[in-house]
N, C-alpha and C positions, 0 to 999 in steps of 0.2 A: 504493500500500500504506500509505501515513502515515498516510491518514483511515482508514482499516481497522482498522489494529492501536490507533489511539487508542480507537475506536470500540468496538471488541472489547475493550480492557483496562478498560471501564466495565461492558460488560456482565460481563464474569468477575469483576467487583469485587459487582455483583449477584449474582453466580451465588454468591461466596465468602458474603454474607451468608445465603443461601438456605439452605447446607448448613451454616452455624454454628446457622441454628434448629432444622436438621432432625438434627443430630448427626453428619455426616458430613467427615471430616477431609481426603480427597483428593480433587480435582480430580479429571475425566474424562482419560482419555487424550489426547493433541494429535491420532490419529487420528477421535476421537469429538469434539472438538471444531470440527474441520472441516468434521465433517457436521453438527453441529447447528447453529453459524452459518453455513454456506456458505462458510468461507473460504479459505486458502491453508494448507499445512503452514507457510511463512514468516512468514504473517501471525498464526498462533497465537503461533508460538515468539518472533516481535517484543513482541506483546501479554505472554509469559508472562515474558519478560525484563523488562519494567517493573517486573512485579509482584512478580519477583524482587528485583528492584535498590531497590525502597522495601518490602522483608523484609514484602510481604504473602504470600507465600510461601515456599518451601523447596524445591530440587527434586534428587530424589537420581536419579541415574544409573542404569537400568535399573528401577526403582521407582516414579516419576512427580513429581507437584507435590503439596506438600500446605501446607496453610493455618496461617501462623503465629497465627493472631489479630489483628496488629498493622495499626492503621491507615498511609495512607501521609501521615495528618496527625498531627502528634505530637499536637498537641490533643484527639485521640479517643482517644489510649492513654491516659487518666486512669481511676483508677477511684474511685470515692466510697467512702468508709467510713463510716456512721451509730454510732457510736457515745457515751455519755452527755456524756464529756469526753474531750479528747485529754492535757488536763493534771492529771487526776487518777487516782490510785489506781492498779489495774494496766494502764491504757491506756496511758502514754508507750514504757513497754517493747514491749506488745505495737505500736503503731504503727512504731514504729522499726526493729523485726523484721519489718514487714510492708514495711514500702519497700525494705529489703534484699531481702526475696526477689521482688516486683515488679521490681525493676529490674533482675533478673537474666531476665528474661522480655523486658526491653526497657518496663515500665508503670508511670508515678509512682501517688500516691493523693494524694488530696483527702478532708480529715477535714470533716464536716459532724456539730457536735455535738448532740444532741437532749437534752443534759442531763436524762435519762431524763423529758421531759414529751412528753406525746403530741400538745399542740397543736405544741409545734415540730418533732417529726417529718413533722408533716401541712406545714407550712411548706415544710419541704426536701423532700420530695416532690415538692410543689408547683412547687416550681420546678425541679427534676429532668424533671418531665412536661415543662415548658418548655425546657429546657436538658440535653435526653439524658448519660447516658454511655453506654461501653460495658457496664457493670459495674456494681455496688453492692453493699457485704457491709453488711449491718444486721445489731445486736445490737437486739432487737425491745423495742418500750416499750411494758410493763405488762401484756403479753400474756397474763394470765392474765384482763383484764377487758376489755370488749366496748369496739371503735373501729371509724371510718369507714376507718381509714388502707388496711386491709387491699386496700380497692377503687382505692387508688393506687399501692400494691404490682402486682396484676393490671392495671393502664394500664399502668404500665413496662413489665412483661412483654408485653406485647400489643404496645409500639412495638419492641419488639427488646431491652430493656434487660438482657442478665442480670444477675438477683437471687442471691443467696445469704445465710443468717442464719448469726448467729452465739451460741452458746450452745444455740434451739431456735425453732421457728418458729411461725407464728402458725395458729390452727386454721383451716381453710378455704384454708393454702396449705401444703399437705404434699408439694403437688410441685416445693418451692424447697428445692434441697440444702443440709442445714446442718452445719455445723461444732461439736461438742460432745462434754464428756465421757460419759461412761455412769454415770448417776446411781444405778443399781443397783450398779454393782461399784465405784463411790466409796463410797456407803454402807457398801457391804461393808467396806471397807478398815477405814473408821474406826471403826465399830462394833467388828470383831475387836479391833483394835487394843486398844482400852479396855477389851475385855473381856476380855482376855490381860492387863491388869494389875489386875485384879479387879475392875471398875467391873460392877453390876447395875440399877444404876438409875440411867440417861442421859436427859436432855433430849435436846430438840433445837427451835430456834428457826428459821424459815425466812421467805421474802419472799411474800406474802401473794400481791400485784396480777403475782408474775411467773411463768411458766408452771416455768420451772427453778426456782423454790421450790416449787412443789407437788412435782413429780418429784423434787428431794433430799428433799420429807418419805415420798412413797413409800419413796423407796427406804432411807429411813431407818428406816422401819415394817418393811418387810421382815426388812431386816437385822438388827432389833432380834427379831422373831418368828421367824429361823432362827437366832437361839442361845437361844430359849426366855424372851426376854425380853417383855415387857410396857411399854408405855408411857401413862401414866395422860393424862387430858386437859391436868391442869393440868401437865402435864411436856413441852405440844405451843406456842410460843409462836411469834406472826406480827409483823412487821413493812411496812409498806408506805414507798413511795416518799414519801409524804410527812412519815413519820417520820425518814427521813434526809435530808431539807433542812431541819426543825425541828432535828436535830443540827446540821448544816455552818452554818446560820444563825443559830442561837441559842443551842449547845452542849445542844439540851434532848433527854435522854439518857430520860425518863419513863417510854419505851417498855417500855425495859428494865427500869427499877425494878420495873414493873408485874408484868413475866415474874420475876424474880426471887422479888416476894413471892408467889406464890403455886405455885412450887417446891413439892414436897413434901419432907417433912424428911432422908431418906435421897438422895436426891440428891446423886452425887459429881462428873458431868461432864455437858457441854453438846456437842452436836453442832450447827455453826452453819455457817449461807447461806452466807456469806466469811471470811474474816478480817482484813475490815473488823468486821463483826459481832464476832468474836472479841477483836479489838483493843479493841473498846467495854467488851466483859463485863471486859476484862483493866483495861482504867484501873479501872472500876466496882469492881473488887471489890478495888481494890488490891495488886492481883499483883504492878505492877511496883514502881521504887523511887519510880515517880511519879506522882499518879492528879489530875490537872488538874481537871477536873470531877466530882471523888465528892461527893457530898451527902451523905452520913450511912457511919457505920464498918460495913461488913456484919458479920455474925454467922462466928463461926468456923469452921462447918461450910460455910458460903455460900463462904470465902474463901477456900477450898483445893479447888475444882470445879478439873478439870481441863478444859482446851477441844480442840476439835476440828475445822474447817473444810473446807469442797469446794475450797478455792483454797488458790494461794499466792501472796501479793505479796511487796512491798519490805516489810510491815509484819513480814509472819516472816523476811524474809531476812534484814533488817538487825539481826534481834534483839531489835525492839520490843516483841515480842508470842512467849510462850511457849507454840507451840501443835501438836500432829500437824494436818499439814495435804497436800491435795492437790497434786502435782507432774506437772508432763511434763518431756520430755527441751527442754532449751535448746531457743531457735528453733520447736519440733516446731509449734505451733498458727501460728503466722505462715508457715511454710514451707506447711504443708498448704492453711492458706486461698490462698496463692498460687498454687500449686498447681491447685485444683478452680477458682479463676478461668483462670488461661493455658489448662490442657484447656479448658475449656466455650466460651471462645472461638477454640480451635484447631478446633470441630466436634466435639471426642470427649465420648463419654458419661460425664456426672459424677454421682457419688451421694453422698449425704450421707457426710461422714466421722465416725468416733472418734476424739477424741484420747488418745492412752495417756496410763495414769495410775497412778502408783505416790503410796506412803506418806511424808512428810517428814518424819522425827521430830522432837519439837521440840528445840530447843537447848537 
């Protein structure tokens, strides 16, 4: 029976990858597994106890076995995370919330940063194809504009890899569940918001090259057309990914100036991408007590704009920055992404999720 049940707890260890791609969470019975290998009731239950004893499974009393996800080499519990940096802006939070809820599953992470450039995404990939995991949550780069990557997205997928994005996902792969707010009913928020304090004419500035800045400008247009509002062109202003390394690299802020001057003249608030964004317009226009890089004194009406953002980081938490801005409950996005990973590799059906999202006033 030794060479049996070693034999059989490799094939169940195939069998367990089989119905993690096909979505199915429980093993067969020990009587249908006897007839489908030829074996012994002994030789199953010897096999199902390994598999037990190194937590590749679970098996409840009167219910059956069913599949934890976890490897029985700890080196395959890793799951990769693509996101721009691990040590900037609101990644450090959201990473540290994400190992917390991973490890309660039993699963580390491994940050692979893409510093939002698409050739280093193509990089990690690349060697991803060569060096599996079980897993990968990507925050997609620049996904509003045309790449090769997508077709190394589909190889992962194709070797077993589960995918999952984060924020919103790339066109051509809408069947990779992803993790995000609702870009309609954040607009909403913010919008009412400002228009509950009498603001009629809002900007709004978004990220050009990423598919979540077109979706906040929808849903900002929306929002602005169901209180009867209007939003002129010159009140619609874009930023790209290379504008925000021309800031972090050379403080050069241009972008903005540009959006600024050509405001129209009743213009009292901005609705913007982040609140990094936010944080910019607030040095710029000299909101706070401190404005590092302003270039010239804005004009009076410019310099009492009110701001607005789809996030929240440390920039409003700490104070930095005076803004309504978008919130979830503590934890909620790092629990959930943990979450639609442990299911997906336990076998069970995962779909993209929403993250709740309420109003932050500003301080």
């Amino acid at each position: 029976m030794a060479i049996k049940y070693k034999w059989l707890t490799e094939q169940l260890r195939d069998l367990i990858q089989e119905y993690i791609q096909n979505g199915r969470n429980r093993l067969p019975a020990e009587q249908e597994l006897c007839a489908r290998y030829r074996v012994s009731r002994q030789t199953v239950r010897a096999a199902l106890a390994v598999l037990k004893e190194s937590q590749e499974i679970r098996r409840i009393k009167g219910s059956g076995s069913y599949i934890t996800g976890l490897s029985d080499q700890e080196s395959r519990n890793v799951i990769g995370v693509l996101i721009p940096d691990e040590q900037q802006y609101q990644y450090p939070a959201f990473v540290n919330n994400l190992r917390t809820a991973l490890a309660a599953y039993g699963y580390t992470c491994k940050v692979f940063p893409t510093y939002g450039h698409q050739d280093q995404e193509r990089q990690i990939l690349q060697f991803l194809l060569k060096n599996p995991l079980r897993a990968i949550l990507a925050e997609p780069v620049k996904s509003a504009l045309p790449t090769l990557n997508t077709e190394l997205y589909q190889m992962l997928l194709q070797k077993g890899t589960a995918v999952f994005f984060l924020g919103c996902a790339y066109p051509g792969l809408s069947q990779v569940p992803v993790l995000s707010g609702n870009p309609d009913y954040g607009a909403s928020l913010l919008v009412q918001d400002l228009a509950a304090k009498g603001h009629t004419c809002i900007a709004g500035i978004f990220q050009m090259d990423d598919l979540r800045g077109h979706q906040h400008c929808q849903g900002f247009l929306n929002a602005m057309e169901n209180q009867g509002l209007l939003v002129p062109d010159r009140n619609l202003g874009w930023f790209t990914t290379e504008d925000l390394d021309d800031f972090r690299q050379n403080r050069d802020i241009r972008f903005l100036q540009k959006f600024l001057e050509k405001l129209t003249a009743d213009c009292t608030a901005i609705v913007c991408e982040d609140d990094f964004i936010a944080w910019l317009l607030w040095e710029k226009l000299s909101l706070s007590s401190s404005a590092p890089f302003m270039e010239t004194q804005p004009s009076g009406s410019i310099s009492q704009l009110a701001l607005s953002a789809f996030n929240t980081s440390y920039l409003t938490a700490s104070g930095l920055l005076r803004a309504a801005t978008l919130t979830s409950p503590t934890h909620e996005p790092a629990q959930m992404a943990a979450r639609m990973i442990a299911d997906k590799l336990k076998g069970l059906p995962v779909s993209s999720q929403e993250v709740p999202l309420q109003l932050l006033p500003p301080k």
